[in-house]
N, C-alpha and C positions, 0 to 999 in steps of 0.2 A: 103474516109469517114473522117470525122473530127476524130481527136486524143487528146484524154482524158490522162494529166500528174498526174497521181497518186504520193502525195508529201508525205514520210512518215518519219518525224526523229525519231531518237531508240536510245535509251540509257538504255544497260543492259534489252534488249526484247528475250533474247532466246527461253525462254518458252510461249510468245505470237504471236512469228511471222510464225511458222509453221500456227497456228489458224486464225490468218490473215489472210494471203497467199491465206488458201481455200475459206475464205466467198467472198474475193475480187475478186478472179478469177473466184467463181461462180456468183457474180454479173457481172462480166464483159464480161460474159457468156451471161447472159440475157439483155445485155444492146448492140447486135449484130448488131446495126447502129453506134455505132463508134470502132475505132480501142483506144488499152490502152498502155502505159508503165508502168510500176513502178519504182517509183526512190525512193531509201532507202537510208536514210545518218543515216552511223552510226557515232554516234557522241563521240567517245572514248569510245565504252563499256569498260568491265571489264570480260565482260562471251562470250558465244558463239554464240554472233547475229552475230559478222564478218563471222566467218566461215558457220555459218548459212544462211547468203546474197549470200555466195561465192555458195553454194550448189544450192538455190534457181536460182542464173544468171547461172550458167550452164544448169538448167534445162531447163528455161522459157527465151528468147532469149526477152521476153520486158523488165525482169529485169533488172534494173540498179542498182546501189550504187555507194558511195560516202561516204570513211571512213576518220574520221581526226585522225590529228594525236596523240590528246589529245581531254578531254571534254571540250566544248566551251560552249554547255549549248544549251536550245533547238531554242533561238531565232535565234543563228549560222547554228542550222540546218536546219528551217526554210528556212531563206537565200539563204542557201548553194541547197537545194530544187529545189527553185524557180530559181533558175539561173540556175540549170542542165536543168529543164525540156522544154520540145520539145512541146510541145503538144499546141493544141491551144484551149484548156481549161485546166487550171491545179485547181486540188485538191488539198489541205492540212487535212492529217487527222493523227491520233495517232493512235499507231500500237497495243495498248492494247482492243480494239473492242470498245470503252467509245464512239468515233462517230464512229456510225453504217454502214456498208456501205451499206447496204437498202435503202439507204437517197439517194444515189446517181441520179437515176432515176430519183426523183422528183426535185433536185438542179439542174438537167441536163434540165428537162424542163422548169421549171424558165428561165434560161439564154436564153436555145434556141427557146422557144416559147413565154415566157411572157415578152420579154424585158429588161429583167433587166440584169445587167453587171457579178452581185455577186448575187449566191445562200448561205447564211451563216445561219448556225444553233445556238439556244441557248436551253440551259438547262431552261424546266420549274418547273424541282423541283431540292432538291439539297440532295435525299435520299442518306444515307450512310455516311455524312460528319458530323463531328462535329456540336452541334450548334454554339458553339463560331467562329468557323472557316467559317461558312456558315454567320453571324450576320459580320462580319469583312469583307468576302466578298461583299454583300449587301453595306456597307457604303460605299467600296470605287469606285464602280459604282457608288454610289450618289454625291459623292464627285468631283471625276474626272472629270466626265458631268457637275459640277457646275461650275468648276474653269480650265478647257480647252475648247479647240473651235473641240476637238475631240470626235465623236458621240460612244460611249462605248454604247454596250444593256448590261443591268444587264442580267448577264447567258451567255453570248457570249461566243463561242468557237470556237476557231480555225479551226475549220471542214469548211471548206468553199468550192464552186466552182467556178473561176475566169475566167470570159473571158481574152486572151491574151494581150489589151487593159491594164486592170485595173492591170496585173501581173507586164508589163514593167513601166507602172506608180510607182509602188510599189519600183521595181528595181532602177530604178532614185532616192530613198532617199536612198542615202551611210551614212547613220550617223553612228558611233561606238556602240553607245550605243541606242540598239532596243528593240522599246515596242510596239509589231506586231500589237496589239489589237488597239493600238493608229496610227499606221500608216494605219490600213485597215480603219481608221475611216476618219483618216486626207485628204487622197486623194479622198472618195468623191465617185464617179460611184453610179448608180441604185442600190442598194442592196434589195432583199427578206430575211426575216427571219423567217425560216425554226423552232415552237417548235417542244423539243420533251421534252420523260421523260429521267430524268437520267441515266445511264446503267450503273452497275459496272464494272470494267476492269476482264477480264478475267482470267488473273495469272498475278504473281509479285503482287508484291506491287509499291504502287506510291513515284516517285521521288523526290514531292513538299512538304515538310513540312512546319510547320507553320511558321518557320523564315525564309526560303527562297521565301514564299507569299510573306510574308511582305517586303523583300528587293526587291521581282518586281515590290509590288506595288509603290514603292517608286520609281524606275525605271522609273514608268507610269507618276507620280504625275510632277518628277524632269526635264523628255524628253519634256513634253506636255504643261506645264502651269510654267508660271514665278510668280505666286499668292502667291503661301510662301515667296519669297524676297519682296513683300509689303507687306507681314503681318507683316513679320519681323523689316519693316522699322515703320509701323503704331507701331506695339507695342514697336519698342525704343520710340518715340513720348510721347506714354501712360504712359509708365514709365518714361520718365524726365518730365512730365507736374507733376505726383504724388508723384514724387522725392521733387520736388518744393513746390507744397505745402505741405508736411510732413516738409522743411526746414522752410518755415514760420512760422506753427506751432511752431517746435522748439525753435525757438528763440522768439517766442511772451510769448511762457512759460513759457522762459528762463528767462524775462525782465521783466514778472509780479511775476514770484515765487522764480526766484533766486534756482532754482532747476538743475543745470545743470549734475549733476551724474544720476538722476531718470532718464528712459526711456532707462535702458539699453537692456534688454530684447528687447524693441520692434526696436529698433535701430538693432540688430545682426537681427531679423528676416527679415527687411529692406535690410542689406546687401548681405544678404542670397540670397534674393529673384532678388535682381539686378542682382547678381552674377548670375543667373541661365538664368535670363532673355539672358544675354549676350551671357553665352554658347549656348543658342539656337538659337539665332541670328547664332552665329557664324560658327552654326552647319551646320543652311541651308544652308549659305553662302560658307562652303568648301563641300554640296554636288555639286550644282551647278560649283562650281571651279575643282574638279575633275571632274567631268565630261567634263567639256572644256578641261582639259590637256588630257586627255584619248584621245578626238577627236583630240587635235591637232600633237598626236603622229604618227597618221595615219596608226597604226599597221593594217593589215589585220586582221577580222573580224573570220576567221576561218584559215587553212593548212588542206590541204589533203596528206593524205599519200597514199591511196589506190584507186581505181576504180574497173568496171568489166574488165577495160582494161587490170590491171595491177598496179602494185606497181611504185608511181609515182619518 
């Protein structure tokens, strides 16, 4: 029978992963034409998902994991996932129940009956979140889709089902610095998209606040599209064309009124605004630069300390 790679990274899931555990293996109970693994990468907890994993692989000989040896963050776990697994369909899902695994069935016949390479789900509503946070969401789906050649659905989530095809395509971009959503986009394959309604996480609380959004989004923005370094350049452009003429002015001012102290006020808000111009210039310019250094350090992407094998 074909084999279903269940991909689940954890960080700090003690109290969702017994709950897990049951709905999936009752799924995979009723999904009795293929054979499952699980593969858990804990990603530097802090609580008891380790020891939690270790109980679980003793029990259930499909168990696997995969503990680092610090947090890497989820797109390492991700990764680190997708390279463990065996299977010749693999799964990515989050271990707090938010994608369902009911879903599974129906992504599972997408792939294997209706053609398509990727079964992948998106949120069609965004109950439970902030609205500034959910309004912030929203544009940068609009944004990103405007100014990369990577296909983002507004509400996408990593819940996906992947023929083994489209998993080692995936595998083949070694980049350092990963923005999953954009590479599940960049490479392309058949995809279905799976709505559902939003489901709250089951326990804990979430990982992602509003300044760590923001710094992935910016992740997404910096990986995928080169469009901020020609803003940047169009608006030096804009500001010496304005530089220029405010200097004309000046001196035609200068030459008819013999005023040369007046204008000082709007002179400091001029340089103000140069100044600001430039730092931001400058800004884009060293996110893109660190990130080239980052890549060209070639650090590995994750360390494992642990397996079900054994302490590595």
């Amino acid at each position: 029978m074909p084999e279903i790679s269940i991909v689940v990274p954890c960080y700090n899931e003690e109290a969702s992963l017994p709950l897990f555990y049951r709905e999936i293996t009752r799924v995979a109970a009723e999904m009795d034409y293929a054979d499952f693994e699980f593969v858990f990468i804990d990603d530097g907890s802090e609580d008891n998902t380790l020891p939690t994993l270790r109980r679980l692989a003793a029990a259930d000989r499909r168990v696997r994991f995969v503990s680092f040896s610090r947090n890497f963050g989820k797109e390492a776990g991700m990764l680190a996932g997708l390279e463990a697994a065996t299977g010749d369909y693999v799964a990515l899902m989050d271990a707090d129940l938010q994608d369902p695994p009911a879903l599974l069935p129906e992504l599972y016949k997408a792939v294997t009956e209706e053609g398509y390479d990727c079964a992948a789900t998106r949120r069609t509503t965004r109950e439970g979140e902030p609205p500034i946070r959910s309004f912030c969401a929203r544009m940068f789906y609009k944004i990103i889709n405007k100014i990369s050649d990577a296909d983002i659905v507004d509400g996408a989530r990593d819940y996906r089902l992947m023929r083994r095809s489209m998993v080692d395509a995936i595998l083949s971009l070694r980049e350092y610095n990963r923005f999953s959503k954009g590479i599940f986009g960049w490479v392309g394959f058949k995809t279905k998209w799976v709505p559902y309604v939003n489901v709250e996480r089951v326990a804990g609380e979430t990982k992602w606040s509003f300044w760590k959004l923001f710094r992935y989004s910016l992740e997404g923005i910096v990986a995928f599209s080169t469009v901020p370094l020609a803003l940047a350049s169009v608006l030096g452009v804009l500001v010496c064309l304005a530089a220029f003429v405010f200097v004309v002015v000046v001196l035609v001012k200068t030459l008819a009124f013999g005023d040369p102290v007046g204008g000082w006020p709007s002179m400091m808000c001029v340089i103000l605004f140069l100044g600001g111009v430039q730092l931001l210039c400058i800004g884009i310019l060293g996110q893109y630069l660190s990130k080239t250094y980052l890549e060209t350090k070639r650090r590995p992407v994750y360390l494992v300390r642990e397996t079900e094998e054994g302490v590595k």
